[in-house]
N, C-alpha and C positions, 0 to 999 in steps of 0.2 A: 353512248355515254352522254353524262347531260353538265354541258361545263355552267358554274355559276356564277352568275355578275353581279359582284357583289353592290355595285349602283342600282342596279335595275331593281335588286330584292329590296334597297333602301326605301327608294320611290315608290314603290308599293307597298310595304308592309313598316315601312317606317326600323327596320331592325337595321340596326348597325353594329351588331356585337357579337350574334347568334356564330356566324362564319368565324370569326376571331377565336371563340371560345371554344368551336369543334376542331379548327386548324390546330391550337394548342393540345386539346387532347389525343392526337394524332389522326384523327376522324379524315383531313381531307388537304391536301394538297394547292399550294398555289402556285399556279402554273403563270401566270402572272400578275403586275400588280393590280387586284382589284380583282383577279379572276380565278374560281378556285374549282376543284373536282373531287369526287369520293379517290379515297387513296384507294383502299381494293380496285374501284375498277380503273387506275390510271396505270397503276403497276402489273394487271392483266393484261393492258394493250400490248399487240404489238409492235415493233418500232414506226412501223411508216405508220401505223392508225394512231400513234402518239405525237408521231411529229404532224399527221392533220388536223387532230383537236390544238394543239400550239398554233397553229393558224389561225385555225377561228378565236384563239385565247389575245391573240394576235391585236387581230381583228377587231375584240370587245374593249382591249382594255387602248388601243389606237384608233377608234372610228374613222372609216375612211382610207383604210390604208391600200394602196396599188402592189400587186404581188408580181413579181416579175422572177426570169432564171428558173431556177430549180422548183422554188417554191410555187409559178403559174403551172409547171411541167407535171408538178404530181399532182396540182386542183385538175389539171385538162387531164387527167388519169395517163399520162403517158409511160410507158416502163425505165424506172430509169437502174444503173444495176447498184448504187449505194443512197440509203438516205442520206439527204444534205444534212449538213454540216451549220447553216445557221435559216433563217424566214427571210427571205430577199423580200426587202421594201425598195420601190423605184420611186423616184422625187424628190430623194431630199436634197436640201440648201447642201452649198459648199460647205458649210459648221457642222450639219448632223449626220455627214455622210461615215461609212467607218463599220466596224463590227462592237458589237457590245455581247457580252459571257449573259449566258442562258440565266436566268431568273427564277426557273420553276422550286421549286422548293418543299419542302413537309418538318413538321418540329422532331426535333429530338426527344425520342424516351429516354427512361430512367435507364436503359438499355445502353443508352450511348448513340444508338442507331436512330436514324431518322425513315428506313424504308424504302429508299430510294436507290440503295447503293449499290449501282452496278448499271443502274439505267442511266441512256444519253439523256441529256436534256440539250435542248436549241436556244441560241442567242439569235440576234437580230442584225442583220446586214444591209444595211442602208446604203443607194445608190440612187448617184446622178438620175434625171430624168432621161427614159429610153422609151419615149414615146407615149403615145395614147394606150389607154387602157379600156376594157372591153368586161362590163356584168358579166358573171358566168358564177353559174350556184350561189348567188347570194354576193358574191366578192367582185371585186375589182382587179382584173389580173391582164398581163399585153395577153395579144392577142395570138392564136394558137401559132402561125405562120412563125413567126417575132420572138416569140418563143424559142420557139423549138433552133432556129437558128442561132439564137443568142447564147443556147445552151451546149448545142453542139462546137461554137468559136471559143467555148473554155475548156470542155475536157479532149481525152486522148481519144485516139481511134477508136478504141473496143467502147468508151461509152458511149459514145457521138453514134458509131453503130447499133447500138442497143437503140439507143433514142428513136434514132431514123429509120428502121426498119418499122419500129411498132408506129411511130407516126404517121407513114403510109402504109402499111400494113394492113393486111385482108381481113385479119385475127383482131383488130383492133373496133370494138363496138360501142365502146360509148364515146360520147362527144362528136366533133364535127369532124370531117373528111378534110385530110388536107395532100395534095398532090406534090412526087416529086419536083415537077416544074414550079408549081407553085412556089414550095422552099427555095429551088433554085433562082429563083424571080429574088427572092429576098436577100437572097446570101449575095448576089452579086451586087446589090446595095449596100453592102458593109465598107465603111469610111475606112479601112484596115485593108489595104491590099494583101497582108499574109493572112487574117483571119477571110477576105475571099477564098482564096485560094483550100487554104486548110475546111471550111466549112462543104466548098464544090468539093472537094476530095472525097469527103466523108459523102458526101449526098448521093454520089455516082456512084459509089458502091453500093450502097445502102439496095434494099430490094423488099417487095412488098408481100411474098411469099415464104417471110422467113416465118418456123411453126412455134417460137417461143423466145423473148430471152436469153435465156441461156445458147440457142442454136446460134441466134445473132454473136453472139460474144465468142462463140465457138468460132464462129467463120472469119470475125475478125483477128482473131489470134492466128488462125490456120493462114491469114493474107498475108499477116506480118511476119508472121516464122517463113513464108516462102513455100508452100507448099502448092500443088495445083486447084486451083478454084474447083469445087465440087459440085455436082446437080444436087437442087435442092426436090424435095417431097418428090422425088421418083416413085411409080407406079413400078409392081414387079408381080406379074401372071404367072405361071403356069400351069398348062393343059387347058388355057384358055377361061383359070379360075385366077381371080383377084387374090394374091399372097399378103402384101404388105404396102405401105407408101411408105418408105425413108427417109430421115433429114438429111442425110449427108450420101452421094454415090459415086463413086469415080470408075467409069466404065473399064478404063483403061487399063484398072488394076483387079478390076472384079472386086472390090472394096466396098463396104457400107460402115455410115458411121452414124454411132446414134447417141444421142443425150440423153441422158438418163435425171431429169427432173424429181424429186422426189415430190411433187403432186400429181406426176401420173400414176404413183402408187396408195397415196393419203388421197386425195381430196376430191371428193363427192361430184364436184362438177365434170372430175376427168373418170372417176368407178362407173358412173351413171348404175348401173343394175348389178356391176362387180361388187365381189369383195377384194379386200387388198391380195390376199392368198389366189384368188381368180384373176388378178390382173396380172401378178406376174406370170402363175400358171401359162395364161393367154400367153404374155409376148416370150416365154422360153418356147412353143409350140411356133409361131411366126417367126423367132430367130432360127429355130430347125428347118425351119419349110428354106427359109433364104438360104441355108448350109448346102441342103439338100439340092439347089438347082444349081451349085458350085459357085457360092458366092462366101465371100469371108468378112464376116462381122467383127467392130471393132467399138466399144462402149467405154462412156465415160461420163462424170458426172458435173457438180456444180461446182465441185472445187477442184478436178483438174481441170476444167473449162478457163478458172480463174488464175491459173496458176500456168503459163505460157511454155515455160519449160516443160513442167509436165503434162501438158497434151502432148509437145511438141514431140516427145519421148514414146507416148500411147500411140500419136500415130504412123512414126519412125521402126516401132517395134510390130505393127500390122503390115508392116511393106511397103507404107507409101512416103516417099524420096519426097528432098525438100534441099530448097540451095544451101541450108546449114548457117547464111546469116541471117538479120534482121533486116527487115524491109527497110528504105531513108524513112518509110510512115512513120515509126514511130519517133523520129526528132521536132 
């Protein structure tokens, strides 16, 4: 999508009015001031691909701006499990620090309707200087380490685990490497002896073989409900023939637990040569093959993953025991 600056089209074409007059006919959206988009394709985005054109919308209509928190965490592609909530700016003065309500905007037809309604739009969250900032695609954002720690000292366990998992993480391919120890180096730098401690928390758990999202956020719920820590991507032969690798195993109980993503049945990069009907085909033939060596399988998806009682209940009701209270983690 191609966002447009309404300065930029001035200085070159000298038109100051063209934008104005297609904004009014409902032609295109101003996502902020001075910065506008075709409505079709702003209301086709996605959420997180609409809060990253806000960025760069960000970006045009503030030259210069330092992107810090959530906002450096989604430019450094990191998984996070909700899009934020506002575009963290780091640097401002004591006066312009604060949040301000989203801007983005489109006119109103004769309809009543403006087209918009029902999409988030982002406001802007301005914050204290938190350091040096680091070029990265074009922007100015702290740097990955700084980050990601900064990010993990505001949310709770299951996101901070999401975060940290994919940040050292195997599965994690674009941008730059960054090591347990390394975050650990950083987090014990924090002026905040409880945000020390809570950010080491989360990092020692955290693990670099988790196979998605969702299994991270999985395992962190399954910590806090008190359940036994389970092998991750186990290997499972028999007759000397490769059956399956698993997310979740617990020997003790002959247990397997799997997440159930819906883009390992949708989406092209995880079909590769499948069709959706052939993938699941596939994995009910591989959940047989695990039945059959006396193993019992226990499935669940995005939203009891998200929803703590009811894993806690899915995996309560496959046989596997848990102390029945809440971890102190989640205080």
């Amino acid at each position: 999508m191609q966002l447009i600056d309404a300065a930029a089209l001035h200085r070159s074409t000298g038109d100051s009015r063209s934008l104005r007059r297609r904004y009014a006919r409902g032609e295109l959206v101003r996502v902020r001031k001075g910065v506008y988009a075709a409505k079709d394709e702003w209301i086709s985005l996605p959420p997180w691909e609409r809060y990253r054109q806000t960025i760069l919308a960000v970006n045009l209509e503030l030259p210069s701006s330092k992107f810090c928190l959530n906002t450096a965490a989604v430019l450094w592609n990191l998984e996070m499990l909700a899009v934020p909530d506002h575009v963290h700016l780091a640097g401002a003065s004591r006066g312009h620090r604060g949040r301000s309500l989203p801007t983005t905007s489109a006119a109103r037809m004769p309809s009543g309707l403006c087209g918009l309604e029902g999409l988030t739009s982002y406001g802007v969250a301005r914050h204290a200087s938190r350091g040096p900032t680091i070029a990265f695609g074009g922007l100015q954002i702290t740097p990955l380490p700084e980050t990601v720690v900064a990010v993990i000292a505001r949310e709770n366990f299951a996101a901070g685990t999401v975060l940290a998992d994919h940040a050292i993480g195997m599965r994690r391919t674009s941008g730059p490497r960054v090591s347990k120890d390394e975050l650990l180096g950083h987090a014990a730098r924090l002026e905040s002896g409880a945000r020390r401690r809570w950010v080491t928390q989360v990092l020692n758990f955290a693990v670099a073989n988790s196979g998605s999202a969702g299994e991270s956020l999985s395992r962190a719920q399954m910590h806090l409900l008190g359940f036994p820590a389970p092998l991750l991507q186990a290997n499972f032969r028999a007759g000397g023939h490769f059956i399956a690798r698993t997310d979740f195993f617990w020997p003790q109980f002959k247990l397997i637990g799997e997440f159930d993503g819906d883009a390992k049945y949708l989406r092209d990069e995880y079909l590769g040569d499948q069709t959706s009907r052939q993938a699941v085909l596939a994995e009910k033939k591989r959940e047989d093959k695990l039945r059959a060596a006396g193993f019992r399988v226990v499935r669940w998806d995005w939203a009891t993953a998200s929803d703590a009682a009811r894993l806690g209940a899915v995996l309560r009701n496959a046989g596997l025991p848990n102390s029945g209270t809440r971890a102190k983690r989640t205080l």
